[in-house]
C-alpha positions in Angstrom: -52.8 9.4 -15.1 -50.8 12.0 -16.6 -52.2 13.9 -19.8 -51.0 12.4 -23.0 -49.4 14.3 -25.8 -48.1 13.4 -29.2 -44.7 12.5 -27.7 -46.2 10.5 -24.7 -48.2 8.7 -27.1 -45.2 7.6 -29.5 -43.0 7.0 -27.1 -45.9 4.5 -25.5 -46.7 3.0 -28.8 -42.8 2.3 -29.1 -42.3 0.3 -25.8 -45.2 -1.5 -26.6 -43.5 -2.5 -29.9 -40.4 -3.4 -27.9 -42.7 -5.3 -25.4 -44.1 -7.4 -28.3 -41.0 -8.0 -30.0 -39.6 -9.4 -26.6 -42.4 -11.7 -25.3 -43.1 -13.2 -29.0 -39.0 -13.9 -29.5 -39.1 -15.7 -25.9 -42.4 -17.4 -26.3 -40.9 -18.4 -29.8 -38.0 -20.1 -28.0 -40.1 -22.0 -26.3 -43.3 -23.6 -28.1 -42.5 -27.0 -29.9 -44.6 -26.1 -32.9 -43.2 -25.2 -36.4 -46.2 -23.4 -37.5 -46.0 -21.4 -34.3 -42.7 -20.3 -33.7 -42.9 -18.9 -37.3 -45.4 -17.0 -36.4 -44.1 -15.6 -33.3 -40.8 -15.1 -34.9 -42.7 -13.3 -37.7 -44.7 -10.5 -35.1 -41.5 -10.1 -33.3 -40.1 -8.9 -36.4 -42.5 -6.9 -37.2 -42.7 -5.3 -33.8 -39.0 -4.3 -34.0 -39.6 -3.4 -37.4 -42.9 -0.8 -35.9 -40.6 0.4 -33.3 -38.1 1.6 -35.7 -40.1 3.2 -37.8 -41.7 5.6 -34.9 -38.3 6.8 -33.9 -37.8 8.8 -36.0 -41.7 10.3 -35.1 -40.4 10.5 -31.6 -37.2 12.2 -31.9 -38.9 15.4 -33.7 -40.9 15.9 -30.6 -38.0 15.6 -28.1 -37.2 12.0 -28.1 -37.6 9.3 -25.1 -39.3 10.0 -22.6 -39.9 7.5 -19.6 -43.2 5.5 -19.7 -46.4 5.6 -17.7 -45.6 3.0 -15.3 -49.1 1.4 -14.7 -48.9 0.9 -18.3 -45.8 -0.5 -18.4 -46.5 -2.4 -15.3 -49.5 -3.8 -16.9 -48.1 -5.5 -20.3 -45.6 -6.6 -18.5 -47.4 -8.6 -16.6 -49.3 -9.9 -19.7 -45.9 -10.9 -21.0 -44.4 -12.9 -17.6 -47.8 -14.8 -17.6 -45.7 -16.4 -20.8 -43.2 -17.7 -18.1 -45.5 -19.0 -15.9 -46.7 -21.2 -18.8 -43.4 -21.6 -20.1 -42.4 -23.4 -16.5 -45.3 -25.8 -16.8 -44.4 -26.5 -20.5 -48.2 -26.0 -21.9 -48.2 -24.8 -25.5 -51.8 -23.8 -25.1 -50.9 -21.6 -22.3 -48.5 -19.7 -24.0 -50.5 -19.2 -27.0 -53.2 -18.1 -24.1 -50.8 -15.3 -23.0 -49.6 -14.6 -26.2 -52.7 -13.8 -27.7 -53.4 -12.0 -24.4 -50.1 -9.5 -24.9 -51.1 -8.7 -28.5 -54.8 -8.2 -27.6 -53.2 -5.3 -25.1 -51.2 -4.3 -27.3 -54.2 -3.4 -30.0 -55.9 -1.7 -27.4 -52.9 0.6 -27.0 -52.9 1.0 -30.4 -56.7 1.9 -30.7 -56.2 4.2 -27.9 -53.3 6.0 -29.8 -55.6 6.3 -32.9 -58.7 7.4 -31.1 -56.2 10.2 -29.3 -53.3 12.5 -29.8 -51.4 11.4 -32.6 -48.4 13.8 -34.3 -50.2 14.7 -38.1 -47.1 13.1 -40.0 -47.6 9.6 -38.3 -51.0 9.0 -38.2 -50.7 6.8 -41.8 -47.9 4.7 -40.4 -49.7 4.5 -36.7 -53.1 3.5 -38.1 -51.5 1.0 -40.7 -49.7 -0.5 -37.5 -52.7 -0.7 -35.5 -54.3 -2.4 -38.1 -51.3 -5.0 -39.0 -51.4 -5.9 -34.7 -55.1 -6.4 -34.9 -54.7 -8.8 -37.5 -52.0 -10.4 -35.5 -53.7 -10.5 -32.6 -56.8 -12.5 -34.8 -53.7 -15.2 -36.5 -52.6 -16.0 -32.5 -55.7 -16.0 -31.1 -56.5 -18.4 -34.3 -54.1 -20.7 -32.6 -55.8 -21.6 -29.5 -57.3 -24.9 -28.6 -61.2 -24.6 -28.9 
């Protein structure tokens, strides 16, 4: 794996955001329950919203930068497990992969905390981390017992 640095680290943070945002707005589209879709709508938001504010982070270090692809391979395959239940039209199992995109998602987050982090975002990149970890508890919440 390549070594991380302050822009590496934003600009990973920023596609997960991006990643989030996408698999909650398509798993919103396709869950039959109120309660559910609003909150699905309501982390997609909030991902976008995340994403936006680390721009600005990003572009003081040099901008975009392309991912790490085993990362990126990885959540995205947490996020097309939400088609495969999607295709069988299981609520359950797309709360299952929900929950299992957001709980990858924290982790990317504690990793960014626990590493290199720019000085002047680490208050907005810890107050994210912990707003995705209490997401990840509401959706995981929502499963079946």
């Amino acid at each position: 794996m390549a070594e991380r640095t302050e822009r590496s680290t934003l600009n990973h943070l920023i596609e997960t955001c991006r990643d989030g945002e996408r698999g909650f707005r398509y798993a919103a589209n396709h869950v039959r329950t109120a309660e559910v879709k609003t909150l699905f709508l309501e982390v997609a938001d909030e991902r976008e919203k995340f994403a936006a504010e680390l721009i600005p982070y990003a572009q003081r270090l040099g901008g975009h930068e392309e991912g790490d692809g085993t990362f990126a391979a990885s959540l995205h395959r947490s996020w097309m497990g939400i088609r495969d239940a999607i295709a069988g039209h299981d609520e359950n199992a797309i709360i299952r992969e929900a929950e299992r995109g957001e709980r990858a998602a924290a982790e990317v987050y504690q990793d960014a905390v626990n590493g290199m982090l720019p000085p002047s975002a680490r208050d907005v990149i810890e107050r994210q981390c912990e707003a995705v970890r209490r997401s990840h508890d509401r959706v995981h919440a929502l499963l079946a017992p």
